[in-house]
C-alpha distance (Angstrom), angle and dihedral (degrees) to the residues before:
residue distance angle dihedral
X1 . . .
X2 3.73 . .
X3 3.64 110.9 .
X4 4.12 105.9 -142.8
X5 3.83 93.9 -159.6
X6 3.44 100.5 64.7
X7 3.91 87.9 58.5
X8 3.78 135.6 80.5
X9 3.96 123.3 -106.2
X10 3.95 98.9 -133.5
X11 3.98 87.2 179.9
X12 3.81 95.4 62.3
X13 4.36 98.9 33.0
X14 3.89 80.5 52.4
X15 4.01 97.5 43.8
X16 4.24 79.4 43.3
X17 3.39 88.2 61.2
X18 3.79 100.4 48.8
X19 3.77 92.1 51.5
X20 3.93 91.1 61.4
X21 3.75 87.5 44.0
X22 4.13 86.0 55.7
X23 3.92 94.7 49.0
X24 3.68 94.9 36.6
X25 3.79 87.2 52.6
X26 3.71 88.3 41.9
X27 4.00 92.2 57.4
X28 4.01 83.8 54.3
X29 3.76 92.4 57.1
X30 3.20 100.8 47.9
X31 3.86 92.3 41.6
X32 3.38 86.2 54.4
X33 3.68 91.4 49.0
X34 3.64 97.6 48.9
X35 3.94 84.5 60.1
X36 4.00 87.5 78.9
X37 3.83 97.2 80.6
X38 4.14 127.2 43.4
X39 3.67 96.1 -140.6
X40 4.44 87.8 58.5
X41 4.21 87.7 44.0
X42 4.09 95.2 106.8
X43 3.74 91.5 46.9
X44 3.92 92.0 54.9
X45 3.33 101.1 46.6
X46 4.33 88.3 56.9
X47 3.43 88.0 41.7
X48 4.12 87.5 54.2
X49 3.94 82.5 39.8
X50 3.21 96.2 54.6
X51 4.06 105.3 33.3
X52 4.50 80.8 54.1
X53 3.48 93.5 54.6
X54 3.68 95.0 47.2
X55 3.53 98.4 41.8
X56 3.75 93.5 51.8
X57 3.84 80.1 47.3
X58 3.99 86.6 57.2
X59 3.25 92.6 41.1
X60 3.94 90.8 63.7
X61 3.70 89.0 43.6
X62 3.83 101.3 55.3
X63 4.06 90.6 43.3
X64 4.13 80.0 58.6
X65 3.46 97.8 44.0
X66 3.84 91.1 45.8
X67 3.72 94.9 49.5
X68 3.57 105.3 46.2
X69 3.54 134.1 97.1
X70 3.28 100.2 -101.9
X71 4.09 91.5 44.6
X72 3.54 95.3 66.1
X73 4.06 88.0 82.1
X74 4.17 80.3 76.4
X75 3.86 88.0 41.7
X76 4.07 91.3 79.2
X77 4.00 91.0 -116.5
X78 3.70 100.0 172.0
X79 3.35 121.8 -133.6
X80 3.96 112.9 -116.1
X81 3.76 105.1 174.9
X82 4.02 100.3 -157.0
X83 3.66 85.3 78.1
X84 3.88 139.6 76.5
X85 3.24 104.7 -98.3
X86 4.07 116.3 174.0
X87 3.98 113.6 -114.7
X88 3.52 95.6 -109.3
X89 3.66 91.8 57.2
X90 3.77 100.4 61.9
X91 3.78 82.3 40.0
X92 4.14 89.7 68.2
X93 3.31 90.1 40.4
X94 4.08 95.8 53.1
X95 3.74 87.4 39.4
X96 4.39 83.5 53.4
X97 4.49 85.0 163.6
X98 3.87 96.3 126.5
């Protein structure tokens, strides 16, 4: 019996993901929107700062979590079952919520 535990939940690391993508992109809006007026000028440019940094830091995080192992369940890899595929593969693929 597969133990489900002992495996990773691609569905929520991937919706993770996307909800620092939404409030870094967030920060950039409203950086961008704080722009409009002199007096809100310093707080732009660190939320700019700021929303850079952490979207390059994102950035490096997603091309991890896309490249991994365990991230080629969001990859498409079809399922062929006359070969060896590990446990935790056909697990992702039975699971088939991302």
């Amino acid at each position: 019996m597969l133990d489900v535990q002992e495996n990773y939940n691609v569905s929520a690391e991937f919706r993770q993901v996307s909800i620092w993508a939404i409030a870094l992109f967030s920060m950039s809006i409203a950086g961008s929107l704080c722009m409009c007026h002199i007096s809100t000028l310093p707080a732009a440019a660190c939320l700019q700062c700021l929303s850079g940094c952490g979207s390059f830091a994102w950035l490096i995080t997603l091309t991890v979590f896309v490249f991994r192992e365990q991230g080629q369940a969001c990859g498409f890899v079809e399922y062929d079952s006359t070969s060896n595929q590990p446990v935790e593969s056909i697990l992702w693929i039975a699971e088939y919520t991302f």
